[in-house]
PDB file of N, H, CA, C and O in Angstrom:
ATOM      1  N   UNK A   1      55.488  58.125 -25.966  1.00  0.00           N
ATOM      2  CA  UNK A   1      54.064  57.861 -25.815  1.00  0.00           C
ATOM      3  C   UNK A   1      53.816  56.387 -25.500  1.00  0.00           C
ATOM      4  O   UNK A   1      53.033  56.035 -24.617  1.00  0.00           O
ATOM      5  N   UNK A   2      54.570  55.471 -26.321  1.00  0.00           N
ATOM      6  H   UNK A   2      55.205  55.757 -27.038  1.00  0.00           H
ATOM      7  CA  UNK A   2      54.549  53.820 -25.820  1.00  0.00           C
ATOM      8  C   UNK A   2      54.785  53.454 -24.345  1.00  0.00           C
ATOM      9  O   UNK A   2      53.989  52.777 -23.694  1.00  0.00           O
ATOM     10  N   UNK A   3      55.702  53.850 -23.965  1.00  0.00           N
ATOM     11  H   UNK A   3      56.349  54.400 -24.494  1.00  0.00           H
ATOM     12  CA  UNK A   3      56.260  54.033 -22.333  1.00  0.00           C
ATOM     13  C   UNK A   3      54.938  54.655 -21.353  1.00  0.00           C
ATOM     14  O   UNK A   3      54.688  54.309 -20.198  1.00  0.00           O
ATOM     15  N   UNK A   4      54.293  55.524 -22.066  1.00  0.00           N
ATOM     16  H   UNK A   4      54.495  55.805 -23.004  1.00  0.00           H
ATOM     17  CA  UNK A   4      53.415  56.008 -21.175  1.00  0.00           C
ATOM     18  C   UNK A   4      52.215  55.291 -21.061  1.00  0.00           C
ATOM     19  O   UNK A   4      51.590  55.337 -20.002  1.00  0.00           O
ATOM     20  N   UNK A   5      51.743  54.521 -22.178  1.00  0.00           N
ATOM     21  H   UNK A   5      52.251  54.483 -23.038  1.00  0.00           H
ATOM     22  CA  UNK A   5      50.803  53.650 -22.744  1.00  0.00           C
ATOM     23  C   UNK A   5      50.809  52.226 -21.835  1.00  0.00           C
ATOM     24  O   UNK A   5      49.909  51.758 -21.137  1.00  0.00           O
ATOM     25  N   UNK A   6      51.969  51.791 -22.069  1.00  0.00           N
ATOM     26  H   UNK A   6      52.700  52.171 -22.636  1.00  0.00           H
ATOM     27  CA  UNK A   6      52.336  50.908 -21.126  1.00  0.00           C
ATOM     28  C   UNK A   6      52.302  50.860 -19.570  1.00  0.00           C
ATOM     29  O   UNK A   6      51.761  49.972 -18.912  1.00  0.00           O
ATOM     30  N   UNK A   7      53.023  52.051 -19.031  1.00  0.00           N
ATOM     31  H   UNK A   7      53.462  52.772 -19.566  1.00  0.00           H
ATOM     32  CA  UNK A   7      52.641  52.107 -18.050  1.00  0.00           C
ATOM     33  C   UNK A   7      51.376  52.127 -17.154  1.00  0.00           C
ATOM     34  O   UNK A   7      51.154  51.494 -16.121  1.00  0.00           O
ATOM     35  N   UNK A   8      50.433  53.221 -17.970  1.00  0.00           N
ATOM     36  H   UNK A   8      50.613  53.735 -18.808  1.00  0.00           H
ATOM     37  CA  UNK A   8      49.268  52.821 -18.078  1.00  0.00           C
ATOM     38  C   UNK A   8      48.374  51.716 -17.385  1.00  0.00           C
ATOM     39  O   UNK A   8      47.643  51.580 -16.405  1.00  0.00           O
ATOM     40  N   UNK A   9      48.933  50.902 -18.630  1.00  0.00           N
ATOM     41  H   UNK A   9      49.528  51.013 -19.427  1.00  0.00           H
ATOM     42  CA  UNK A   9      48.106  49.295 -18.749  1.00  0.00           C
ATOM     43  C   UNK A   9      48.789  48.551 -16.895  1.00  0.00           C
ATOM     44  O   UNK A   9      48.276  47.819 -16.049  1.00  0.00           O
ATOM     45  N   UNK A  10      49.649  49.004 -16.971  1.00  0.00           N
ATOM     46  H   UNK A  10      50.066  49.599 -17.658  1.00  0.00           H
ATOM     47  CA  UNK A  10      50.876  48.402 -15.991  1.00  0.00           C
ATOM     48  C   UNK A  10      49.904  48.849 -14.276  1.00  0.00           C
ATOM     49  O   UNK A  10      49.634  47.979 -13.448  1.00  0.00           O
ATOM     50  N   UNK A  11      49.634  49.952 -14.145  1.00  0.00           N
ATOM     51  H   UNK A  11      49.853  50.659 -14.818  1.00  0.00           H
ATOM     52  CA  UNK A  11      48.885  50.504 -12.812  1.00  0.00           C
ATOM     53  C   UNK A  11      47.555  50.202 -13.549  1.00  0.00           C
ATOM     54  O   UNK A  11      46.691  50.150 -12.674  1.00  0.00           O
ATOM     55  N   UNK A  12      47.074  50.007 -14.611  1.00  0.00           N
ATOM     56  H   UNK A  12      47.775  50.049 -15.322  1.00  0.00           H
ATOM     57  CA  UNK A  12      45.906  49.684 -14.586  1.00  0.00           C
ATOM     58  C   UNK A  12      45.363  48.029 -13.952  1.00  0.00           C
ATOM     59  O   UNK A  12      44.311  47.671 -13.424  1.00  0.00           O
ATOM     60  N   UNK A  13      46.618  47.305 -14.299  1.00  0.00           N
ATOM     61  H   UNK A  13      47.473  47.596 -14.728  1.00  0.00           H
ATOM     62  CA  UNK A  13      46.696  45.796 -14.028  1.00  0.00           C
ATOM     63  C   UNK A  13      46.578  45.320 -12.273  1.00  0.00           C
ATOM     64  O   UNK A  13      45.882  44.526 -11.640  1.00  0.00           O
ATOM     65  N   UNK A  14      47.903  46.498 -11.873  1.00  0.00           N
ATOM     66  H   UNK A  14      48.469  47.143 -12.387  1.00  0.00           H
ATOM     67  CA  UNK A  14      48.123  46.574 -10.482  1.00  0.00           C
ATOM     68  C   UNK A  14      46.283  47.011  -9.905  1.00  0.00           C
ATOM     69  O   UNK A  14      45.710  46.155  -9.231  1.00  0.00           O
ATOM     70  N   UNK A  15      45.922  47.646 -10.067  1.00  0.00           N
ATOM     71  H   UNK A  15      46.387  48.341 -10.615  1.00  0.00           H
ATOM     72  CA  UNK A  15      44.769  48.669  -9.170  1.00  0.00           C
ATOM     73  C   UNK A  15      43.470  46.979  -9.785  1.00  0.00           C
ATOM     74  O   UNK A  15      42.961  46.305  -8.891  1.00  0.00           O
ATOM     75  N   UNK A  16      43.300  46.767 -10.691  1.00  0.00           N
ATOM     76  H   UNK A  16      43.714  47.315 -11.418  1.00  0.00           H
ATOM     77  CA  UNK A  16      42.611  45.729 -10.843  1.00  0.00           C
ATOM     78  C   UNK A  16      42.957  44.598 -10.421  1.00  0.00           C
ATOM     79  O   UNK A  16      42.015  43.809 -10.344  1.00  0.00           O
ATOM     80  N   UNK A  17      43.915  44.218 -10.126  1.00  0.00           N
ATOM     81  H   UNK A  17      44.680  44.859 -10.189  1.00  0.00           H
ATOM     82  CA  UNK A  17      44.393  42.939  -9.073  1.00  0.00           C
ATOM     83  C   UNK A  17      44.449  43.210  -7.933  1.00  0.00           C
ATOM     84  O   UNK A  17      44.395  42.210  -7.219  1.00  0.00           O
ATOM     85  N   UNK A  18      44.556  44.338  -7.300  1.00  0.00           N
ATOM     86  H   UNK A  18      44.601  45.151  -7.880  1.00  0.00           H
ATOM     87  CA  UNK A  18      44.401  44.973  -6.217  1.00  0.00           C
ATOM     88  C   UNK A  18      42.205  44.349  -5.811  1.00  0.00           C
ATOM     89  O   UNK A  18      41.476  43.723  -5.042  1.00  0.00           O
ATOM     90  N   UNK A  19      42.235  44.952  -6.716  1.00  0.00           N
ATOM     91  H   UNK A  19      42.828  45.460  -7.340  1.00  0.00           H
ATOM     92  CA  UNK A  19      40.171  45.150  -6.390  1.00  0.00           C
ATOM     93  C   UNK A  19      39.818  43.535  -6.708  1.00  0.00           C
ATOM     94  O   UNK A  19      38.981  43.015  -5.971  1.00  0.00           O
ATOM     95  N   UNK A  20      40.345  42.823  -7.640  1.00  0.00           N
ATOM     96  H   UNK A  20      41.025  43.246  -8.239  1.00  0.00           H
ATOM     97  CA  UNK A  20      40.100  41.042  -7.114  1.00  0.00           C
ATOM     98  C   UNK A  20      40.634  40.702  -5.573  1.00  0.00           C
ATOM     99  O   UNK A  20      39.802  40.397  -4.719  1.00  0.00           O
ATOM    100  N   UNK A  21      42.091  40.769  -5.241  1.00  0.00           N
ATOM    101  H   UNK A  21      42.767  41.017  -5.935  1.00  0.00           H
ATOM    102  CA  UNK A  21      42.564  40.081  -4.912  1.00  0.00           C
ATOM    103  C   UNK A  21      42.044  40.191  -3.163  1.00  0.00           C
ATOM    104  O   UNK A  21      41.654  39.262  -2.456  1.00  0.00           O
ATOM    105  N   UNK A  22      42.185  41.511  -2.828  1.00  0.00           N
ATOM    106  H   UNK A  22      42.502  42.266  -3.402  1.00  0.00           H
ATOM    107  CA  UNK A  22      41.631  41.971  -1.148  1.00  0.00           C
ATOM    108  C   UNK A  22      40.416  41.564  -0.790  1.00  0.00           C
ATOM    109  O   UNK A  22      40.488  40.932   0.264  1.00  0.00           O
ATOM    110  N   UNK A  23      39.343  41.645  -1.197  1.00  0.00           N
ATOM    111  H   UNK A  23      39.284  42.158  -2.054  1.00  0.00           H
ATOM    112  CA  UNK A  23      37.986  40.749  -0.941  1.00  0.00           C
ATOM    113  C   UNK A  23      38.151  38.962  -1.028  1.00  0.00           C
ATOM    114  O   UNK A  23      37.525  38.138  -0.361  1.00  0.00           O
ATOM    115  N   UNK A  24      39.245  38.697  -2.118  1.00  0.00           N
ATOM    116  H   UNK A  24      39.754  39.366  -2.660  1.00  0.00           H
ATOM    117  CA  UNK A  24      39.202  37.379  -2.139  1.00  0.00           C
ATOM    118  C   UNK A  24      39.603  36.814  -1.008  1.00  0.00           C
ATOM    119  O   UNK A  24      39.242  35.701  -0.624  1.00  0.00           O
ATOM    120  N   UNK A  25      40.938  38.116   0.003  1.00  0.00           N
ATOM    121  H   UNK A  25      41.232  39.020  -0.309  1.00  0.00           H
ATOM    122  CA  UNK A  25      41.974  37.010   0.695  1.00  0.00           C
ATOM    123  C   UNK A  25      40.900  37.576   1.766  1.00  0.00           C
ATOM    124  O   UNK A  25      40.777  36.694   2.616  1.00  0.00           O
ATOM    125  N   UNK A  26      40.206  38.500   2.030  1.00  0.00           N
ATOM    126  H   UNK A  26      40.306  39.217   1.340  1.00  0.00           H
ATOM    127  CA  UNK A  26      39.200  38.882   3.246  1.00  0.00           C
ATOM    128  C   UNK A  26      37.866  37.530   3.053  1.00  0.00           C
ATOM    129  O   UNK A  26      37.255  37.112   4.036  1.00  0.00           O
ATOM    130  N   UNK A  27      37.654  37.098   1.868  1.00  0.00           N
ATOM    131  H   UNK A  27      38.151  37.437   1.070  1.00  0.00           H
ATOM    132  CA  UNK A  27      36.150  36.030   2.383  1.00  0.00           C
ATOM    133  C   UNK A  27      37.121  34.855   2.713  1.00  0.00           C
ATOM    134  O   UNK A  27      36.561  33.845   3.138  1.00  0.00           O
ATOM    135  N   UNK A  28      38.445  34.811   2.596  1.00  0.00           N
ATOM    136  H   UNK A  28      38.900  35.632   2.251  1.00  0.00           H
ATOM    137  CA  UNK A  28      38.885  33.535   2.538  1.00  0.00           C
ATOM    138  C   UNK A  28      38.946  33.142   4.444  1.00  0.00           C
ATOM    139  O   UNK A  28      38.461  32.323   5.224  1.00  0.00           O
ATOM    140  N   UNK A  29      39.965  34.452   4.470  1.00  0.00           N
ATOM    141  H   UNK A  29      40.359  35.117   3.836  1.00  0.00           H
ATOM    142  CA  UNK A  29      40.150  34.796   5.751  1.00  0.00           C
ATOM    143  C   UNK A  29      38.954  34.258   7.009  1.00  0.00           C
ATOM    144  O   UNK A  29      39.116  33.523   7.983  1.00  0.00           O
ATOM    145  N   UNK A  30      37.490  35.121   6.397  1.00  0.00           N
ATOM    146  H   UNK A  30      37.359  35.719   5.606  1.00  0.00           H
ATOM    147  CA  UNK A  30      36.170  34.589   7.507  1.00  0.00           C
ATOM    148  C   UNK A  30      35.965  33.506   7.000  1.00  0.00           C
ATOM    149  O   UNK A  30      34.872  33.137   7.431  1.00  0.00           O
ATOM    150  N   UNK A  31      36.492  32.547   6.133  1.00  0.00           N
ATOM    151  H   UNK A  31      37.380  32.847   5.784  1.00  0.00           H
ATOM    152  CA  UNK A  31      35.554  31.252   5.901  1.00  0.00           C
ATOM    153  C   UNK A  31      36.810  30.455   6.877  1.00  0.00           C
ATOM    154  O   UNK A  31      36.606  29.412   7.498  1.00  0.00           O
ATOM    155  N   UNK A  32      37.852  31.045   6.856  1.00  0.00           N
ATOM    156  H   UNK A  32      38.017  31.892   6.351  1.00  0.00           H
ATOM    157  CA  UNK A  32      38.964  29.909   7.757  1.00  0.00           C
ATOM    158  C   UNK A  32      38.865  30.292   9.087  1.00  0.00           C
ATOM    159  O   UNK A  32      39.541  29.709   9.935  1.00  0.00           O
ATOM    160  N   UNK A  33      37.918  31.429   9.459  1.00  0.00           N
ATOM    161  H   UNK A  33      37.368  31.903   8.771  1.00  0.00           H
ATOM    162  CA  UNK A  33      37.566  31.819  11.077  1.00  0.00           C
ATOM    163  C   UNK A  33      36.307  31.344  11.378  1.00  0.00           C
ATOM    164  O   UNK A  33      36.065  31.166  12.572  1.00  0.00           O
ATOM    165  N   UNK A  34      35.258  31.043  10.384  1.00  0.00           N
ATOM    166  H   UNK A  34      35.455  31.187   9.414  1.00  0.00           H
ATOM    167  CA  UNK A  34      34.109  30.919  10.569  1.00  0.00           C
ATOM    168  C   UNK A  34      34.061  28.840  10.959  1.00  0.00           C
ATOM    169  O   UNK A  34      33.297  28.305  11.762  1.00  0.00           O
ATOM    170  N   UNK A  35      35.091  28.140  10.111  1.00  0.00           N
ATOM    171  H   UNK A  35      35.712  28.575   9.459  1.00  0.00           H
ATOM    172  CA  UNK A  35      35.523  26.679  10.266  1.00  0.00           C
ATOM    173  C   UNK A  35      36.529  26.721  11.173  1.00  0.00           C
ATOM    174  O   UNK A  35      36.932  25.593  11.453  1.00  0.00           O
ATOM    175  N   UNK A  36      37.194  27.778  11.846  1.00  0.00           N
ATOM    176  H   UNK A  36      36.866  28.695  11.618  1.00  0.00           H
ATOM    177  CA  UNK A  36      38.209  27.798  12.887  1.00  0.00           C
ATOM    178  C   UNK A  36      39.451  26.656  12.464  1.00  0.00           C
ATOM    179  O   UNK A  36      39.927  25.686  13.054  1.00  0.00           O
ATOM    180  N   UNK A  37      39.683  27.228  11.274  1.00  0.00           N
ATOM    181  H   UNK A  37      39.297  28.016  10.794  1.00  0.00           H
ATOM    182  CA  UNK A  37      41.219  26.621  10.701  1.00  0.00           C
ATOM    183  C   UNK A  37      42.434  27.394  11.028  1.00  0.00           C
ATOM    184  O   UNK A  37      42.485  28.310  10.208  1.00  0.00           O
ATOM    185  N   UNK A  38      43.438  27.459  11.840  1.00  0.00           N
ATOM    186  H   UNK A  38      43.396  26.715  12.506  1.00  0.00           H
ATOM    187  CA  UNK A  38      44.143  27.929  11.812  1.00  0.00           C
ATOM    188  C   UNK A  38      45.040  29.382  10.877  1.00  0.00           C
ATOM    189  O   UNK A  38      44.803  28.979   9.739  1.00  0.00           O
ATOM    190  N   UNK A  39      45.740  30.522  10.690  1.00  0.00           N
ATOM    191  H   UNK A  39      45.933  30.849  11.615  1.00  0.00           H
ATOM    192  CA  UNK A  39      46.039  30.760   9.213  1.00  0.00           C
ATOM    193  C   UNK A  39      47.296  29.930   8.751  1.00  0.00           C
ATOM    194  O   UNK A  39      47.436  29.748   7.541  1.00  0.00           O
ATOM    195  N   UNK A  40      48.282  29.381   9.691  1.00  0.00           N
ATOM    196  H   UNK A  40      48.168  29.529  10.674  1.00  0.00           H
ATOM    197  CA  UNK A  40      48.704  28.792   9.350  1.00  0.00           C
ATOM    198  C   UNK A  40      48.203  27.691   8.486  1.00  0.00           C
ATOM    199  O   UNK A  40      49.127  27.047   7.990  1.00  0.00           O
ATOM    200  N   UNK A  41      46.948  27.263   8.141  1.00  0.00           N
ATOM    201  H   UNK A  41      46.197  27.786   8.544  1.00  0.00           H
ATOM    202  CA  UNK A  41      46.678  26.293   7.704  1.00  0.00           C
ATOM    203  C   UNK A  41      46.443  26.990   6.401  1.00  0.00           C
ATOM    204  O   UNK A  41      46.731  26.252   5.459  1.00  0.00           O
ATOM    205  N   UNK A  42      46.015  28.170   6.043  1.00  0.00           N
ATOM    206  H   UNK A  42      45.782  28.769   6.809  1.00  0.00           H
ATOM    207  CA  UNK A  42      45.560  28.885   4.976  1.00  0.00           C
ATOM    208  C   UNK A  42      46.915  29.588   4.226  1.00  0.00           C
ATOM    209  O   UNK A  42      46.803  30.126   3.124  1.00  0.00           O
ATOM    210  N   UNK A  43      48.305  29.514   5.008  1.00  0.00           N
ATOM    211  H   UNK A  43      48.396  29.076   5.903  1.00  0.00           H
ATOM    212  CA  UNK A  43      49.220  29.393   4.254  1.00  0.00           C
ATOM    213  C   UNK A  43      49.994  27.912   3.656  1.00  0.00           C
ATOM    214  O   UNK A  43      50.582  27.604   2.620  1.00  0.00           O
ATOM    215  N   UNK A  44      49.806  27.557   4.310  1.00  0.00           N
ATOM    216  H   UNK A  44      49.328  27.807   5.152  1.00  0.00           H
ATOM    217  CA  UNK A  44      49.770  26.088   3.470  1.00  0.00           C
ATOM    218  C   UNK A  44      49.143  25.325   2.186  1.00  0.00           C
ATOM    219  O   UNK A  44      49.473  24.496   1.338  1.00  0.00           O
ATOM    220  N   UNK A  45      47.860  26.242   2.630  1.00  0.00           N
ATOM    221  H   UNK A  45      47.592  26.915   3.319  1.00  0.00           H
ATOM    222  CA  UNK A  45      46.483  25.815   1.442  1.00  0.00           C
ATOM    223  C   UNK A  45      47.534  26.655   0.256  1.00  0.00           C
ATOM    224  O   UNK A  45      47.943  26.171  -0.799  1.00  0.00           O
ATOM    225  N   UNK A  46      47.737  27.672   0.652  1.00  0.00           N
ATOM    226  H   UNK A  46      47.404  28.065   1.509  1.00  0.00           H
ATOM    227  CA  UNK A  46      48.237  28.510  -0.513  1.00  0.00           C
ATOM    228  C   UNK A  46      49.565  27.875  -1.425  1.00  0.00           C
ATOM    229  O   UNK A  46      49.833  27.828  -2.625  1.00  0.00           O
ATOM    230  N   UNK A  47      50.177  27.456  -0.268  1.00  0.00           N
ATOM    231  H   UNK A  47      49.959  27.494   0.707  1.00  0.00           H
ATOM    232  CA  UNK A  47      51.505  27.174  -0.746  1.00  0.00           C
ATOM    233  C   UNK A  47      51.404  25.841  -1.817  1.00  0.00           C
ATOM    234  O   UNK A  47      52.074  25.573  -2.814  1.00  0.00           O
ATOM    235  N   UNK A  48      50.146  25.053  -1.095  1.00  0.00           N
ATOM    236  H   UNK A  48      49.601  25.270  -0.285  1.00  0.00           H
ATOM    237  CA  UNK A  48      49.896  23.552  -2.261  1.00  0.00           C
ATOM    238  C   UNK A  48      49.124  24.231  -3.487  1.00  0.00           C
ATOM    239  O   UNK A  48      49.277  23.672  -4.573  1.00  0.00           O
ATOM    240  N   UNK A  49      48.372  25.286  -3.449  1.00  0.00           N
ATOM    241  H   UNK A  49      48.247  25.741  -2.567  1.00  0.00           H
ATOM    242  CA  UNK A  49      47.708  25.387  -4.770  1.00  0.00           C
ATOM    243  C   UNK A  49      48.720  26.781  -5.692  1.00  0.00           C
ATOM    244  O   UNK A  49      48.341  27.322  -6.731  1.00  0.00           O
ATOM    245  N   UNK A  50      49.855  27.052  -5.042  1.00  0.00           N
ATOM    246  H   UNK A  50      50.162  26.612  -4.198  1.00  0.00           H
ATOM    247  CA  UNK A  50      50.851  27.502  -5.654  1.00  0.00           C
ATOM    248  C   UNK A  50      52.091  26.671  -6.604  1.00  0.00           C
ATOM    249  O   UNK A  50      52.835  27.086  -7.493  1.00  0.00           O
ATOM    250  N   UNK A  51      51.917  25.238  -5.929  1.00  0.00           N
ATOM    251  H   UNK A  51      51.312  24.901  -5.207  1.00  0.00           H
ATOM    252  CA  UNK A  51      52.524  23.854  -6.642  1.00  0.00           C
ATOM    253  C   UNK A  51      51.469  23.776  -7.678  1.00  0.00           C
ATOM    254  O   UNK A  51      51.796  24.326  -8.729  1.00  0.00           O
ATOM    255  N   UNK A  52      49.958  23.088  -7.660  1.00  0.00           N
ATOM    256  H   UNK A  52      49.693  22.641  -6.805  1.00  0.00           H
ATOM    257  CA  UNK A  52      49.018  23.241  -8.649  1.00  0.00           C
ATOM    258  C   UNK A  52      48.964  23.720  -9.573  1.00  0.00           C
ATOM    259  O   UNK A  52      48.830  23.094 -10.624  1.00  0.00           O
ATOM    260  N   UNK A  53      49.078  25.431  -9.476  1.00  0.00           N
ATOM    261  H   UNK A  53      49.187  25.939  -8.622  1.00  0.00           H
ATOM    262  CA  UNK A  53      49.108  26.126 -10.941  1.00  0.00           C
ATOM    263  C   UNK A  53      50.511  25.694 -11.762  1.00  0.00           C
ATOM    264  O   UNK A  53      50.462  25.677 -12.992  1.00  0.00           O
ATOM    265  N   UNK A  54      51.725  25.355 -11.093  1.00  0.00           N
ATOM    266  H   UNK A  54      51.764  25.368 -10.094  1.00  0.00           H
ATOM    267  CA  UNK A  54      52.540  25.613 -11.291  1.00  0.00           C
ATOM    268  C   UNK A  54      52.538  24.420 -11.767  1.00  0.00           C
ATOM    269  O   UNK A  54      52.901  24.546 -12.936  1.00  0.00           O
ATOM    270  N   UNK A  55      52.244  22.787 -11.437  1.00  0.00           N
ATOM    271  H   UNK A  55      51.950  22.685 -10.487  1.00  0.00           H
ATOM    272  CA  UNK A  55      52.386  21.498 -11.851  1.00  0.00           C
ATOM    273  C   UNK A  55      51.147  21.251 -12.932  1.00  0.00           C
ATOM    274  O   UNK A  55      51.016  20.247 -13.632  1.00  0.00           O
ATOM    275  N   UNK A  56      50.015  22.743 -12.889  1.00  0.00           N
ATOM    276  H   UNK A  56      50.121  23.559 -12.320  1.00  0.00           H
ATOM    277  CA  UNK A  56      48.830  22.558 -13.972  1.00  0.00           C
ATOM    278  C   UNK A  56      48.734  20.758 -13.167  1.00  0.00           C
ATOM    279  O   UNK A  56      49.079  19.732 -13.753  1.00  0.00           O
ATOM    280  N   UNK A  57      48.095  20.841 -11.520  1.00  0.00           N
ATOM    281  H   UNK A  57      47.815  21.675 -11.044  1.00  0.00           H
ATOM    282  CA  UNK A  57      47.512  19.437 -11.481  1.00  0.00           C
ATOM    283  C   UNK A  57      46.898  19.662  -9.705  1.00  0.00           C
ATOM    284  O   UNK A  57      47.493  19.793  -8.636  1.00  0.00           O
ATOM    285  N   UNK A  58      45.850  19.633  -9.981  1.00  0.00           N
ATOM    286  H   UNK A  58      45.367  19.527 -10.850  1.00  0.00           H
ATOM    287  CA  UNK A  58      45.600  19.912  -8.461  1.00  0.00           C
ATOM    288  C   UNK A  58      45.843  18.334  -7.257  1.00  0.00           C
ATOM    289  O   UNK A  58      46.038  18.061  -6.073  1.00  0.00           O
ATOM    290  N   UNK A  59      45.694  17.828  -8.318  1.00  0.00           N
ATOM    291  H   UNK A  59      45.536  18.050  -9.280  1.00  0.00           H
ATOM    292  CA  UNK A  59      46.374  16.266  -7.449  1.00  0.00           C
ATOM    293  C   UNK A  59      47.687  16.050  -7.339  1.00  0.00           C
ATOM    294  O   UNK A  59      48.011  14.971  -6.842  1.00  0.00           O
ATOM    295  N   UNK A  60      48.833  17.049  -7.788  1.00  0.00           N
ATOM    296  H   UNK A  60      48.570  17.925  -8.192  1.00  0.00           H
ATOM    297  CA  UNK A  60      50.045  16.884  -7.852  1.00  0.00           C
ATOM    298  C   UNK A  60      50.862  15.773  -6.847  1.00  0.00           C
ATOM    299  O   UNK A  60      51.730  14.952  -7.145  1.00  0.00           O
ATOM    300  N   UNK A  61      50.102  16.144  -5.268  1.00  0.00           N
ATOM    301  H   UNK A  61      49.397  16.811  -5.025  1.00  0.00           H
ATOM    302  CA  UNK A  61      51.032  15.481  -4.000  1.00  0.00           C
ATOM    303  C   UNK A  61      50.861  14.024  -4.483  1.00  0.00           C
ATOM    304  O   UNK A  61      51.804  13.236  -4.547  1.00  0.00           O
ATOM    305  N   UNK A  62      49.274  13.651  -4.900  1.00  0.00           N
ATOM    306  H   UNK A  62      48.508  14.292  -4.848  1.00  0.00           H
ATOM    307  CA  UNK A  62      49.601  12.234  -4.879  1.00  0.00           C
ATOM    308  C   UNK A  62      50.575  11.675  -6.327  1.00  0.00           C
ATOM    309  O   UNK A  62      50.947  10.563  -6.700  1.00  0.00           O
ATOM    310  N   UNK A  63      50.660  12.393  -6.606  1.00  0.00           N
ATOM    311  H   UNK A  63      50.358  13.297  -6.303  1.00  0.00           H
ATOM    312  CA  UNK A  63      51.768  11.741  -7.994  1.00  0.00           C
ATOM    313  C   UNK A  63      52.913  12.013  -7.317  1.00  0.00           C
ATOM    314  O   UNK A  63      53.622  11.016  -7.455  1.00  0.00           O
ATOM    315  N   UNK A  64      53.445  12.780  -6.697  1.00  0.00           N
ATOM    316  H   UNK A  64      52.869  13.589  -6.585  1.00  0.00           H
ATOM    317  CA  UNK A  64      54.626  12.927  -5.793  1.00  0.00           C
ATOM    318  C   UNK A  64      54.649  12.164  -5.038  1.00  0.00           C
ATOM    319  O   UNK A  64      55.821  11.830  -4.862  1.00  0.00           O
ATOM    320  N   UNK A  65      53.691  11.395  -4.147  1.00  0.00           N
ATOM    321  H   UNK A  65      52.740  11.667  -4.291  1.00  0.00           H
ATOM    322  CA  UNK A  65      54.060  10.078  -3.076  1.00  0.00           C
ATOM    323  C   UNK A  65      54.188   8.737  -3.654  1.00  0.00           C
ATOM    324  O   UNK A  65      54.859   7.807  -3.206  1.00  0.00           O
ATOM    325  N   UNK A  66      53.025   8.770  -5.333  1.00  0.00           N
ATOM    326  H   UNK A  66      52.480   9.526  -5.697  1.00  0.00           H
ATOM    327  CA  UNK A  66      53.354   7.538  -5.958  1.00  0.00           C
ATOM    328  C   UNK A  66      54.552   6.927  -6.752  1.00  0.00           C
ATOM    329  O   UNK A  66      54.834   5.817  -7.203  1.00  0.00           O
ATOM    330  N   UNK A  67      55.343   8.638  -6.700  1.00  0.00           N
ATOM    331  H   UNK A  67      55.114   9.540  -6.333  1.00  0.00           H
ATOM    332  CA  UNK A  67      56.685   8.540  -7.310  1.00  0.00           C
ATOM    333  C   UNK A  67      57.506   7.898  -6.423  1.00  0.00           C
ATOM    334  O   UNK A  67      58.000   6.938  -7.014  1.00  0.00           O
ATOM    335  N   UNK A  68      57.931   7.966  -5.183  1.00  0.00           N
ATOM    336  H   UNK A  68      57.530   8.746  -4.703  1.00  0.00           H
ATOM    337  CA  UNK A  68      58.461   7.575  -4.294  1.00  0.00           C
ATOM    338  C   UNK A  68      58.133   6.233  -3.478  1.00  0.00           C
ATOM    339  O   UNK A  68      59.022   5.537  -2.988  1.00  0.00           O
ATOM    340  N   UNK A  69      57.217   6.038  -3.414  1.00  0.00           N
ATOM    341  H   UNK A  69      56.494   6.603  -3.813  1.00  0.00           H
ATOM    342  CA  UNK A  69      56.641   4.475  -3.623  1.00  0.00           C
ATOM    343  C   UNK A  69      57.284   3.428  -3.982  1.00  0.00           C
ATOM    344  O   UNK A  69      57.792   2.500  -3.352  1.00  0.00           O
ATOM    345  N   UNK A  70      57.177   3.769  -5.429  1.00  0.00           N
ATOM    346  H   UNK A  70      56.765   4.523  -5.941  1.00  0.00           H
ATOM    347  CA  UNK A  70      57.908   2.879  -6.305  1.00  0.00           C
ATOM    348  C   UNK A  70      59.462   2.209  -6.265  1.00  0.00           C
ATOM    349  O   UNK A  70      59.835   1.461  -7.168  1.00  0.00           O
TER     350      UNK A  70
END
């Protein structure tokens, strides 16, 4: 019954990140067609605010260039 419980929660998680996530990457999508940004540029955006969560610092790059600076 735990296994099933779990699983559960498990496609419940999936189908609800599903229903955030597709509208998010669709308004993102027309706001980078509507400013005519490249998507290459919108994988990039992704890839720096994938460092962000991950460095918990949305200014991360410049502490990375002031490191090297020095």
């Amino acid at each position: 019954m735990k296994i099933f419980e779990r699983s559960l929660w498990l496609v419940a998680g999936v189908v609800a990140g599903w229903l955030v996530a597709v509208p998010t990457i669709e308004y993102t999508k027309m706001l980078f067609e509507y400013f005519n940004i490249p998507m290459w540029g919108m994988a990039l955006l992704g890839v720096y605010l994938t460092f962000a969560v991950k460095f918990k610092n949305v200014f991360w790059i410049f502490n990375y260039i002031k490191r090297f600076m020095r």
